[in-house]
Backbone as CSV, one residue per row, in Angstrom:
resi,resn,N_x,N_y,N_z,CA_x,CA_y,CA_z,C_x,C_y,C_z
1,UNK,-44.844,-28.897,35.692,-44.812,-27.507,35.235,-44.415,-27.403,33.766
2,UNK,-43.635,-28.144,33.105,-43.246,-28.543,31.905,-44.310,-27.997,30.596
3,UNK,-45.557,-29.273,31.691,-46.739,-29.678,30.771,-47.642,-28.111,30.038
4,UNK,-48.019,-27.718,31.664,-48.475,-25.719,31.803,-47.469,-24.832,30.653
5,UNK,-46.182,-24.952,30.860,-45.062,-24.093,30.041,-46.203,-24.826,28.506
6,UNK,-45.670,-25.777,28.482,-46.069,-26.159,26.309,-47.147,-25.776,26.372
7,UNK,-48.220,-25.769,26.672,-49.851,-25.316,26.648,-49.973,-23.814,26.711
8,UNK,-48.823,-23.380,27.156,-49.162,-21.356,27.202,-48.419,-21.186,25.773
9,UNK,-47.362,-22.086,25.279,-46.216,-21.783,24.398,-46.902,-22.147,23.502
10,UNK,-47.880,-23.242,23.284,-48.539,-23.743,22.131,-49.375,-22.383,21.822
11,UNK,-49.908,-21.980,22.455,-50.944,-20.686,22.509,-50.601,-19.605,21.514
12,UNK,-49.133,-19.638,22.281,-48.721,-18.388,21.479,-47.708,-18.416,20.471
13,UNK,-47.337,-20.128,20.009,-47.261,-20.189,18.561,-48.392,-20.113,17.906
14,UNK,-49.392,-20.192,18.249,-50.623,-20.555,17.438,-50.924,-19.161,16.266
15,UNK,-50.212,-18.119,17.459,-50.728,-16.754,16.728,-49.622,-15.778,16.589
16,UNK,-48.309,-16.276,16.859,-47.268,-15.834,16.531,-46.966,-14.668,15.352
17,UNK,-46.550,-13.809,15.550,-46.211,-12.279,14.584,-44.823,-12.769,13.699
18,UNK,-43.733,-13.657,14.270,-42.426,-13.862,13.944,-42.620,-14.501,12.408
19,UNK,-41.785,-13.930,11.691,-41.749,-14.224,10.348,-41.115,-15.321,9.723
20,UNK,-40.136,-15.712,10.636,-39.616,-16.880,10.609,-40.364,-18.374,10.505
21,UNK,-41.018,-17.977,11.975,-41.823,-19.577,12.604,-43.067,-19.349,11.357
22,UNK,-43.365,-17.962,10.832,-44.870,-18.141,10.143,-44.532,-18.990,8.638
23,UNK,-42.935,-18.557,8.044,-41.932,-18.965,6.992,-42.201,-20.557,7.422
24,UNK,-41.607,-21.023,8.446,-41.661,-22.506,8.705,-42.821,-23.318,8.512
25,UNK,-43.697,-22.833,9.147,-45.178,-23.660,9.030,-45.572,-23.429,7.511
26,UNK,-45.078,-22.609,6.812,-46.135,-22.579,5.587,-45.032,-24.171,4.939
27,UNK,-43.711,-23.450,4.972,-42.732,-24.816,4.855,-43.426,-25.976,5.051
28,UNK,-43.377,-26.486,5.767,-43.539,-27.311,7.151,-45.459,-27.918,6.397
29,UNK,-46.268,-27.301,6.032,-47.251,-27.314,5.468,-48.453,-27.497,6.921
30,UNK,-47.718,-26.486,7.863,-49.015,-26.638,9.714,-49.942,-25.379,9.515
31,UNK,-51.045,-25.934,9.337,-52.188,-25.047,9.726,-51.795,-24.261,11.244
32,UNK,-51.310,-22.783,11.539,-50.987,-22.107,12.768,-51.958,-22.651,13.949
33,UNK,-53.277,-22.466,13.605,-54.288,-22.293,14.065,-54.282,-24.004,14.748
34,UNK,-54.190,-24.711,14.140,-54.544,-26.556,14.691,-52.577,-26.895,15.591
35,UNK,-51.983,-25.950,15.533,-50.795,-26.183,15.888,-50.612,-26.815,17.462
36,UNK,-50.256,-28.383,17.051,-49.840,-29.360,18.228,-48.483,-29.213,18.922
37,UNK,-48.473,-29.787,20.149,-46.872,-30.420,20.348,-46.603,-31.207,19.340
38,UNK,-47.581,-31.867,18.703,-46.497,-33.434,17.570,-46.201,-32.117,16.230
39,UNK,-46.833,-31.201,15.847,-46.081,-30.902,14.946,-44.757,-30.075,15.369
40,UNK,-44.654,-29.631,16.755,-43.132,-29.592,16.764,-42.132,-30.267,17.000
41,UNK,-42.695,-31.631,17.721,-41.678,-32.418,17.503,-41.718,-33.434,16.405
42,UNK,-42.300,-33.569,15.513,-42.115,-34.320,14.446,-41.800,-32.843,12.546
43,UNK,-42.274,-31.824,12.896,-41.630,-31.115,11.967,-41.435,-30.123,12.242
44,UNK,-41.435,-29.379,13.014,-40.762,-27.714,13.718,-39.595,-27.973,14.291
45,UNK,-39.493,-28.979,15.054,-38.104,-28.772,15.738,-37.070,-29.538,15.128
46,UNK,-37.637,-30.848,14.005,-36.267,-31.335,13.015,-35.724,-30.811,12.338
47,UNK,-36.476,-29.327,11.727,-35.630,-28.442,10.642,-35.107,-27.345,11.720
48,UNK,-35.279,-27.253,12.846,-34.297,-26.453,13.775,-33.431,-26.956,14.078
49,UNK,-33.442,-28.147,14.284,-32.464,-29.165,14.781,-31.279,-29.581,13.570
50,UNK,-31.528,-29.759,12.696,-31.411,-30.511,11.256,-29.632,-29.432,11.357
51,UNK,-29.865,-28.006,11.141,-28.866,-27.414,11.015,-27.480,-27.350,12.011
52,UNK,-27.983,-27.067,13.170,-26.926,-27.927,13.945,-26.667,-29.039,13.792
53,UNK,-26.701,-30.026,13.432,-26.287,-31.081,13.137,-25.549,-31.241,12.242
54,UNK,-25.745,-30.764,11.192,-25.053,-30.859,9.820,-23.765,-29.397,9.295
55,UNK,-24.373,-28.571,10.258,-23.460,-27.352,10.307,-23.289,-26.321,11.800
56,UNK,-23.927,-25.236,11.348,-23.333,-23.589,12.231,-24.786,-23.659,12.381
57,UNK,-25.567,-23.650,13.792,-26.804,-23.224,14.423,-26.989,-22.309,14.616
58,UNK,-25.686,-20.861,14.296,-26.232,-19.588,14.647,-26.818,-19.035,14.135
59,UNK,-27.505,-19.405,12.740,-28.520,-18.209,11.866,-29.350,-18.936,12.162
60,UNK,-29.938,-19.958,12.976,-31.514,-20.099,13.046,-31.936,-18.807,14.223
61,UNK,-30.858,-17.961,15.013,-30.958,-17.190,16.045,-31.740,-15.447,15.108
62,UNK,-30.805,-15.575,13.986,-31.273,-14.737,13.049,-32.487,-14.812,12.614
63,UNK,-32.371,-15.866,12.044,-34.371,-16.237,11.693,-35.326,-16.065,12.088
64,UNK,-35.017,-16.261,13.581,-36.440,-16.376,14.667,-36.649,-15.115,14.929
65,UNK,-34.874,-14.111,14.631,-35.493,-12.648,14.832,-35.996,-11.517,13.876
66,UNK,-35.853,-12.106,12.589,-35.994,-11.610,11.391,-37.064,-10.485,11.073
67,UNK,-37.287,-9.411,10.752,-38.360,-9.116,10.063,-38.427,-8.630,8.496
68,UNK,-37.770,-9.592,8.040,-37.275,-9.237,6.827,-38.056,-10.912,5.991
69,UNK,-39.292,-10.648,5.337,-39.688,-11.776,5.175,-39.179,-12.402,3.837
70,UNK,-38.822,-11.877,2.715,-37.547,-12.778,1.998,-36.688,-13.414,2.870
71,UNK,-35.838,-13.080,3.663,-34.638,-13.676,4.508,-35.706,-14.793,4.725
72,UNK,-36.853,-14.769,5.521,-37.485,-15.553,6.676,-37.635,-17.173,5.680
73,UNK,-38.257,-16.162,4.451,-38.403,-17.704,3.352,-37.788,-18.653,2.810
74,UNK,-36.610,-17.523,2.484,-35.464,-18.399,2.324,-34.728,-19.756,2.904
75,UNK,-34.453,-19.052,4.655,-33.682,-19.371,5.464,-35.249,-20.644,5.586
76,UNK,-36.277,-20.738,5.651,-37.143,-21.554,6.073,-36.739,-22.742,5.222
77,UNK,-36.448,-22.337,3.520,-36.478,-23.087,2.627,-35.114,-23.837,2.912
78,UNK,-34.563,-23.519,3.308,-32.724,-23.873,3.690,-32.649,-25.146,4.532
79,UNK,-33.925,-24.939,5.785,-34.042,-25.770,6.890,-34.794,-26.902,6.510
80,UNK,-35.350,-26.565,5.691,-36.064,-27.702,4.803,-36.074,-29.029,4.216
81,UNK,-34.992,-27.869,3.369,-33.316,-28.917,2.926,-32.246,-29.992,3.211
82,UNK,-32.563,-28.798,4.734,-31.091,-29.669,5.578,-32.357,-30.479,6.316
83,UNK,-33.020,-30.837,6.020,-33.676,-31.535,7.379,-33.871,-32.704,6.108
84,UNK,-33.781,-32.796,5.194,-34.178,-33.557,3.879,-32.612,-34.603,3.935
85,UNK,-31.804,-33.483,4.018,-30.282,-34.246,4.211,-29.865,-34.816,5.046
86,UNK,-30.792,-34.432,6.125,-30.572,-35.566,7.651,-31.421,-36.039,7.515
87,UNK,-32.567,-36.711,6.982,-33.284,-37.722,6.913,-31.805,-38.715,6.098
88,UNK,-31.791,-37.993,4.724,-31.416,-39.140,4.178,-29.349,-40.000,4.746
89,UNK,-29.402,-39.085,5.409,-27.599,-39.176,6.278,-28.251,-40.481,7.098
90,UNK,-29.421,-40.133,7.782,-29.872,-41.227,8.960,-30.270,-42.549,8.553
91,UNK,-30.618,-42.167,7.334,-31.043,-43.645,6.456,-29.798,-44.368,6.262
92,UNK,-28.870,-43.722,5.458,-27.499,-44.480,5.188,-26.964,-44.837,6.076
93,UNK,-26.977,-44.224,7.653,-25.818,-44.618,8.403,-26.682,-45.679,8.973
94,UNK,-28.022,-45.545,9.160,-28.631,-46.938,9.435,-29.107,-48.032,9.117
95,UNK,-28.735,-48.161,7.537,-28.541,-49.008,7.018,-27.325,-49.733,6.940
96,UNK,-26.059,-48.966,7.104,-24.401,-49.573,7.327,-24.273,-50.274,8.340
97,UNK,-25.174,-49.567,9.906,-25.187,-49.743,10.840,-26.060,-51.461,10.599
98,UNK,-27.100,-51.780,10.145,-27.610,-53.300,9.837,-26.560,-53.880,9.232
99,UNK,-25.846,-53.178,8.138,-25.214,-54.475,7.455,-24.386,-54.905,8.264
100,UNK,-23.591,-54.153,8.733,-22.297,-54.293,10.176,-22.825,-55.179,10.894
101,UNK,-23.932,-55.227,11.441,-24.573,-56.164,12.801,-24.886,-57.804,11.960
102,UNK,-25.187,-57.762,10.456,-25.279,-59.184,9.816,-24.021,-59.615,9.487
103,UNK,-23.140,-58.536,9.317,-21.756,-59.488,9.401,-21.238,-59.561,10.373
104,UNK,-21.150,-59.332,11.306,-20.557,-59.753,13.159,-21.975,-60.164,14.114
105,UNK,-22.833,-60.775,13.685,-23.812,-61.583,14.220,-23.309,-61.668,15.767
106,UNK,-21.931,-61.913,15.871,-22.038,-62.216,17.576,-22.024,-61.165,18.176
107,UNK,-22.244,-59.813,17.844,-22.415,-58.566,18.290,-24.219,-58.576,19.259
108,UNK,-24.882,-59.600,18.489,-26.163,-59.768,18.916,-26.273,-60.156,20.265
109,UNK,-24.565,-61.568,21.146,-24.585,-62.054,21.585,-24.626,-61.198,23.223
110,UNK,-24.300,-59.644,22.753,-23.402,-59.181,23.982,-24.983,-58.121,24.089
111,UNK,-25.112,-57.579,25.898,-26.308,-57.118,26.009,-26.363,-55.095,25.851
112,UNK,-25.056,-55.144,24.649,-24.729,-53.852,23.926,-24.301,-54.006,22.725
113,UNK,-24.611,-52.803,22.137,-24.267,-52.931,20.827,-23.439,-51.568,20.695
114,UNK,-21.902,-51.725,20.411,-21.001,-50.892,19.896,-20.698,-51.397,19.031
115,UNK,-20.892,-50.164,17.586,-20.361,-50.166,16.300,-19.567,-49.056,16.020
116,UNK,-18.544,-49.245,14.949,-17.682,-47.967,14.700,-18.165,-48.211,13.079
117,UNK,-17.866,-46.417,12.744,-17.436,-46.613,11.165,-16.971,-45.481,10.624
118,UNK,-15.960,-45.572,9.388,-14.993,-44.396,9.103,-15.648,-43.223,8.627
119,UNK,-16.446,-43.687,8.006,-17.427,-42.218,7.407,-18.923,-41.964,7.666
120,UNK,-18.912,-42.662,8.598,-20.837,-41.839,9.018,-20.581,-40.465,9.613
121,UNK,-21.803,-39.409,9.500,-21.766,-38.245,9.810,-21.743,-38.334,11.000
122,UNK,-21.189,-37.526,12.094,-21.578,-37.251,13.764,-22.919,-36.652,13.986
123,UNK,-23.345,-36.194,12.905,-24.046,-34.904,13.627,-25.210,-35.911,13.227
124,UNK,-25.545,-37.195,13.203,-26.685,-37.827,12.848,-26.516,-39.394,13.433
125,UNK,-25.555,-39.706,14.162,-25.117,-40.993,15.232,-25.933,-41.137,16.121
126,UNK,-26.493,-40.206,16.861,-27.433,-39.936,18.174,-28.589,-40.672,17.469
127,UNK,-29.415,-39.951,16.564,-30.667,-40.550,16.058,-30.780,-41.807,15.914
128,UNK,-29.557,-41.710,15.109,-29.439,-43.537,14.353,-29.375,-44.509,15.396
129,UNK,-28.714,-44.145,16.683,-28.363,-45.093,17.551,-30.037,-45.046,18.172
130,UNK,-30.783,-44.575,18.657,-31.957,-44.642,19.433,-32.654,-45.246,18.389
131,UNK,-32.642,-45.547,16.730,-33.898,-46.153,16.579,-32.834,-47.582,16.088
132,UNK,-31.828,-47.978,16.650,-31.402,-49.241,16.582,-31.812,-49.898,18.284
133,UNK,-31.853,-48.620,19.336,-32.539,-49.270,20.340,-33.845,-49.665,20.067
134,UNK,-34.384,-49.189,19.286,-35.764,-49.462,19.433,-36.282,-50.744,18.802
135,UNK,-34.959,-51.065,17.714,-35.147,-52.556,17.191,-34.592,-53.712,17.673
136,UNK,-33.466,-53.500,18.527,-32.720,-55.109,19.129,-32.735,-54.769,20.598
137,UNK,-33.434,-53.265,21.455,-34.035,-53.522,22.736,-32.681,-53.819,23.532
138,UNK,-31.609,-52.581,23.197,-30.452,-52.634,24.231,-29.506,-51.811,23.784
139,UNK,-28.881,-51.105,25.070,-28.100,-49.947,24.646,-27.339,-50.150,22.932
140,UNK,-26.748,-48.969,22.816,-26.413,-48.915,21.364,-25.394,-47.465,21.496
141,UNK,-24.198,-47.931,21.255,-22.996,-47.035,20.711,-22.784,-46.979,19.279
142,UNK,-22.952,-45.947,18.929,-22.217,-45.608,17.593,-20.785,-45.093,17.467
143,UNK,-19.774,-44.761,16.669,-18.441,-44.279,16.716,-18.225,-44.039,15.238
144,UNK,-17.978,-42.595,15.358,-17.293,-42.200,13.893,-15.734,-42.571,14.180
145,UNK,-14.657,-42.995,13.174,-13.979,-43.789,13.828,-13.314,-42.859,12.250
146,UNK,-12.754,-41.630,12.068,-11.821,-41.271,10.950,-10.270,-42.806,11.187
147,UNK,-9.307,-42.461,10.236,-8.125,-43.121,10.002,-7.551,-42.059,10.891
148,UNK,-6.819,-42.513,11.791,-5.414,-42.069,12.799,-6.340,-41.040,13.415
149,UNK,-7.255,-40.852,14.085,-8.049,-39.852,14.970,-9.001,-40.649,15.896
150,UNK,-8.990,-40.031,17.090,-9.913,-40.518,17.904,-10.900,-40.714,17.490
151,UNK,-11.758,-42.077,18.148,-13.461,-42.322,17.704,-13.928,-41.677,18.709
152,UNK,-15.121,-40.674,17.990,-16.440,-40.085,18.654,-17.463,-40.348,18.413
153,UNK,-18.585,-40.602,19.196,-19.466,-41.080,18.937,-20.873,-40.625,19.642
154,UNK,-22.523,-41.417,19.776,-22.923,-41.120,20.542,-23.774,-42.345,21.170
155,UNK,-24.138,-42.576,22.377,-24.844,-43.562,23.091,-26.445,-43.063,23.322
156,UNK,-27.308,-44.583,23.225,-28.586,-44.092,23.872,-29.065,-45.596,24.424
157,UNK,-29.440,-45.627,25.405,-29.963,-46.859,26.667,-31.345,-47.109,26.500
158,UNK,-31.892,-48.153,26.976,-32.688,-48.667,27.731,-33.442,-48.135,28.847
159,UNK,-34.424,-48.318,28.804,-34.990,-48.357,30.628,-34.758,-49.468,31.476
160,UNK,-34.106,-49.165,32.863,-33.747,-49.732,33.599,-32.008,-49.795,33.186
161,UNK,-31.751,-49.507,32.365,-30.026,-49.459,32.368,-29.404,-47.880,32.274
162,UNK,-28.785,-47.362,33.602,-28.079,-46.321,33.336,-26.365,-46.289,32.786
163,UNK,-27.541,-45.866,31.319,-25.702,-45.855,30.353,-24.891,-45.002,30.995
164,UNK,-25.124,-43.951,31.710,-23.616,-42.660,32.230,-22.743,-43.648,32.744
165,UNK,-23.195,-44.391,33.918,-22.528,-45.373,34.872,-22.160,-46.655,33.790
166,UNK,-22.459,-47.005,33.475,-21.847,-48.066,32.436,-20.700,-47.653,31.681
167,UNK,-20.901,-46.420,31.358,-19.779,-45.802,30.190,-18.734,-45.477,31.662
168,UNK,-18.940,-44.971,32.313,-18.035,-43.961,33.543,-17.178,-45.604,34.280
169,UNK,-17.735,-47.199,33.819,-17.032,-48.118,34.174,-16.157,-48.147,33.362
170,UNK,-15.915,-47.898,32.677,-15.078,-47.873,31.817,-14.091,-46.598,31.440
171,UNK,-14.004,-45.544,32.126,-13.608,-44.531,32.283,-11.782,-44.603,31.974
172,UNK,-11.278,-45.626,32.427,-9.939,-45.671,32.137,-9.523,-45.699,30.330
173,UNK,-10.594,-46.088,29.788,-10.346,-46.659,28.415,-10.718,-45.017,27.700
174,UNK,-11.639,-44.279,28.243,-11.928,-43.008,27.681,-10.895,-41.991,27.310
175,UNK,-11.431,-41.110,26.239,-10.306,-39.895,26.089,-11.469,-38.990,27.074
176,UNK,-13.173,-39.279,26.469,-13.914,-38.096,27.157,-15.339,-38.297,27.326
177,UNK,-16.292,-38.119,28.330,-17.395,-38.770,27.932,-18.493,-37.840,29.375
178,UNK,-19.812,-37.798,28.599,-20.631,-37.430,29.393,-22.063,-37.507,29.098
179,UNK,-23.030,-37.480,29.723,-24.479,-37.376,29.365,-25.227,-38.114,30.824
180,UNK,-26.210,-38.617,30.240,-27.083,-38.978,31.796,-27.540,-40.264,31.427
181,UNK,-28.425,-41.102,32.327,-28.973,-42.465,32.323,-29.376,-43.186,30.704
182,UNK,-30.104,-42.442,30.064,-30.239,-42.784,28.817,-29.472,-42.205,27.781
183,UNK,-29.101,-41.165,27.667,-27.917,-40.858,26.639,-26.494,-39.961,26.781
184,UNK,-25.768,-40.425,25.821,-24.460,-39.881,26.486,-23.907,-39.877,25.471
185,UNK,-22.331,-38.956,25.246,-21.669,-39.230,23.772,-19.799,-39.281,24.786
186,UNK,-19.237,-39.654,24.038,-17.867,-40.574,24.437,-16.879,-40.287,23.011
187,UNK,-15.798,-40.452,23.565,-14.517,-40.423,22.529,-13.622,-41.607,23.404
188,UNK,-12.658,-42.045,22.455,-11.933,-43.120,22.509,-10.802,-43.192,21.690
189,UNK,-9.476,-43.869,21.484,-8.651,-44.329,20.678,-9.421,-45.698,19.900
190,UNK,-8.962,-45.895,18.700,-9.147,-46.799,17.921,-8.614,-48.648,19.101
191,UNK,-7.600,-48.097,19.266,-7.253,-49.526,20.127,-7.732,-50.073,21.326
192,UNK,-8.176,-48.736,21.897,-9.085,-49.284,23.589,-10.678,-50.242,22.661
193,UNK,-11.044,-50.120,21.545,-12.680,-50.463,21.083,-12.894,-51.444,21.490
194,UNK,-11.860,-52.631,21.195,-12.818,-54.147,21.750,-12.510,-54.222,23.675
195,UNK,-11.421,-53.655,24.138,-11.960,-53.636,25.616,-13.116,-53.261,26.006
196,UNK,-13.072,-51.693,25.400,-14.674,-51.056,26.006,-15.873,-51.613,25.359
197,UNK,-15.877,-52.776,24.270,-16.797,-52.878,24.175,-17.398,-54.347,25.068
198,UNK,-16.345,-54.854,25.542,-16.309,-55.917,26.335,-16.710,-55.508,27.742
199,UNK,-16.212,-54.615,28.225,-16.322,-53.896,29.457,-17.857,-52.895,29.462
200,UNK,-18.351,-52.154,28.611,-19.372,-52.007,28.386,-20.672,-53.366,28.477
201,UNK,-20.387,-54.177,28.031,-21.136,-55.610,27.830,-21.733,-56.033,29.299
202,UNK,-20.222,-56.187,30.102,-20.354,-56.577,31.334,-20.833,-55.751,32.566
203,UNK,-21.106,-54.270,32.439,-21.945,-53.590,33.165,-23.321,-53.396,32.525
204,UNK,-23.350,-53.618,31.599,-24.909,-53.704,31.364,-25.302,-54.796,31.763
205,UNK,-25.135,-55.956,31.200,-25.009,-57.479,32.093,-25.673,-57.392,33.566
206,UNK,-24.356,-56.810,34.514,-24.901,-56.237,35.899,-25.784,-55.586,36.007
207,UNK,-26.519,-54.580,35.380,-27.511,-53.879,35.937,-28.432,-54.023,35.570
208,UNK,-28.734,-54.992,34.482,-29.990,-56.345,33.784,-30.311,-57.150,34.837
209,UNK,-29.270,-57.672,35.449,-29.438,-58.487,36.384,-30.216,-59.781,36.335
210,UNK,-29.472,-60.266,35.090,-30.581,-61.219,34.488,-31.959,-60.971,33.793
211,UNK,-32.472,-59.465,33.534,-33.278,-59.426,32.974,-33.540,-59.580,31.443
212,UNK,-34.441,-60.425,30.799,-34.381,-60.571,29.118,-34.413,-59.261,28.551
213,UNK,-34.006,-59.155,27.657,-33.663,-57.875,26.565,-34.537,-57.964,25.590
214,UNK,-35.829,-57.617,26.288,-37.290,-57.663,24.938,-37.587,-56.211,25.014
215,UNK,-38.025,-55.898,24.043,-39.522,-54.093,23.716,-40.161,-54.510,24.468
216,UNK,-40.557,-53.588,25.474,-41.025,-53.098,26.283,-42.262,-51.987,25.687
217,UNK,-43.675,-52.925,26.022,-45.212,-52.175,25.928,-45.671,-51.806,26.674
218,UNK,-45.205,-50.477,27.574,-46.307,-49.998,29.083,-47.464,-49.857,28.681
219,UNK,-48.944,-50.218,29.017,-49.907,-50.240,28.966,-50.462,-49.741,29.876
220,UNK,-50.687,-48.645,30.005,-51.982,-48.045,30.981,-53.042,-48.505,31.380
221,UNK,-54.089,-48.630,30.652,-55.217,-49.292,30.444,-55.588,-50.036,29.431
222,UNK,-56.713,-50.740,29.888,-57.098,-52.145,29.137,-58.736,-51.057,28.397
223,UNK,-58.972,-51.040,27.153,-60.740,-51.044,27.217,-60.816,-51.653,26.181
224,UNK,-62.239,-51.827,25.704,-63.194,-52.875,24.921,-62.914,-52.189,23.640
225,UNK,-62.718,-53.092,22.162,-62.981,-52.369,21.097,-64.128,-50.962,21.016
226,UNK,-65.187,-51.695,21.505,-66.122,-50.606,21.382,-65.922,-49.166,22.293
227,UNK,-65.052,-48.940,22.808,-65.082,-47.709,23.393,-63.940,-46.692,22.699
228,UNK,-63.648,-47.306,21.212,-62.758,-46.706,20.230,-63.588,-46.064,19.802
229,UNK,-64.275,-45.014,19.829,-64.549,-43.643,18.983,-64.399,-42.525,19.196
230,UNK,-64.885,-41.676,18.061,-64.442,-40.653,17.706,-64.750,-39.469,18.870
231,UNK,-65.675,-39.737,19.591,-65.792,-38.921,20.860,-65.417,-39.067,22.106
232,UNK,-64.730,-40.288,21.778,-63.874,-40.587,23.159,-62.705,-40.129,23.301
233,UNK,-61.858,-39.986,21.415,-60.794,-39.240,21.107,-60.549,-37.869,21.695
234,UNK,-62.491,-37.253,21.109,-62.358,-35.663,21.683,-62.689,-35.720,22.615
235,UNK,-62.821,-36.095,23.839,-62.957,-35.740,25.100,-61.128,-36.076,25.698
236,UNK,-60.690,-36.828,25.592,-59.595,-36.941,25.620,-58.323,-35.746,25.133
237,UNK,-58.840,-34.617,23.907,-58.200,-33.842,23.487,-57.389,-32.782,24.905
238,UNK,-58.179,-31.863,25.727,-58.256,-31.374,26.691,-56.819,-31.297,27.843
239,UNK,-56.619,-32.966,27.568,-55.457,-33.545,28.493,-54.068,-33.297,27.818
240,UNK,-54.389,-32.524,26.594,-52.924,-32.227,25.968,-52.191,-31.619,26.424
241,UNK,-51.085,-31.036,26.184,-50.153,-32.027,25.529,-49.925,-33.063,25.431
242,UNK,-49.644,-34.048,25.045,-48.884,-35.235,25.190,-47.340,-35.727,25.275
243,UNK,-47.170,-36.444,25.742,-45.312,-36.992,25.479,-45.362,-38.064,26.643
244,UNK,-43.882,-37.782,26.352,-43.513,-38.612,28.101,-44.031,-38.009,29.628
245,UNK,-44.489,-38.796,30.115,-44.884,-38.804,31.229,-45.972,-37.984,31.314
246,UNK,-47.057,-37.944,29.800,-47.994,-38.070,29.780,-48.890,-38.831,28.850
């Protein structure tokens, strides 16, 4: 039902009156009219997103209701910005996040990866941690870790490993923690870190069950170079949306 909901919703962004979303796409540089699911999740929903993260999410509530089209441009141009500043927050913290892993190499050894650090942003840990899954192919904790304050952080898993239950083994070591099979965010004291990250290690371990820790290529189907064209693309269009679990 998901799929039906985005296909009526795509519809009626397509031709949308709101001054805001019309502010965004000109932003955003989306033809209304050709308007996909990928352009909202690759540029409509990062500059919605972008502001919660980095601040106060309540004037995107304003925006969307706006009919005041200065405000709409503005506030579009704002999201713009901040989505410019969480690109580049995600770059830095994931680049600290590599150098950290080449200087504790035996971090590679364990079938998780928890890192802390004193000044990465929170509101950009989540991201960073899912595309470090996507390069060493195993859960991944991040932790903003201030001087004399609890570390907060955020987690994102694997398929076939449910991080909630991995983190919830470890529950004694927690100040606070919640989310579901693939992602979750957690707080901690500075001194519980190398237990839980030891104890973290060893329930993922268990629920691997010996399985290798490679990227993972689901492949649907097999066909012949030659059945790569351009009208096989558009007949294929029809079945949109696309995403997960389609």
């Amino acid at each position: 039902e998901n799929r039906y909901l985005v296909q009526r919703g795509l519809e009626r962004l397509r031709s949308t009156d709101r001054l805001g979303l019309q502010s965004l796409y000109e932003t955003a540089e989306i033809d209304a009219a050709n308007l996909s699911e990928e352009h909202i999740g690759f540029a409509l929903a990062p500059r919605l997103n972008a502001i919660g993260r980095l601040g106060d999410a309540n004037p995107v509530v304003e925006f969307l209701l706006t009919t005041d089209p200065t405000f709409a441009r503005v506030t579009a141009a704002q999201l713009d910005g901040l989505n410019a500043e969480r690109k580049h927050l995600c770059d830095r913290v994931f680049q600290s996040a590599l150098a950290l892993i080449a200087e504790n190499t035996r971090w590679l050894d364990l079938p998780a990866l928890v890192i802390a650090h004193p000044d990465w942003h929170p509101g950009v840990v989540g991201i960073v941690a899912s595309r470090l899954v996507e390069l060493f192919a195993r859960p991944v904790v991040l932790l903003v870790a201030p001087p004399e304050q609890p570390m907060r952080g955020s987690a994102r898993s694997i398929a076939g490993v449910n991080l909630i239950r991995a983190i919830e083994d470890q529950s004694d070591l927690l100040l606070a923690f919640g989310g579901h099979p693939m992602a979750a965010g957690l707080s901690l004291t500075p001194d519980n870190l190398p237990a839980f990250r030891e104890g973290l290690a060893r329930s993922v371990d268990a629920q691997l069950a010996g399985r290798p820790l490679e990227p993972e290529l689901p492949i649907e189907v097999y066909q012949p170079i030659t059945s790569a064209r351009l009208e096989r693309i558009e007949e294929y269009a029809p079945l949109a949306p696309f995403g997960q679990g389609n």
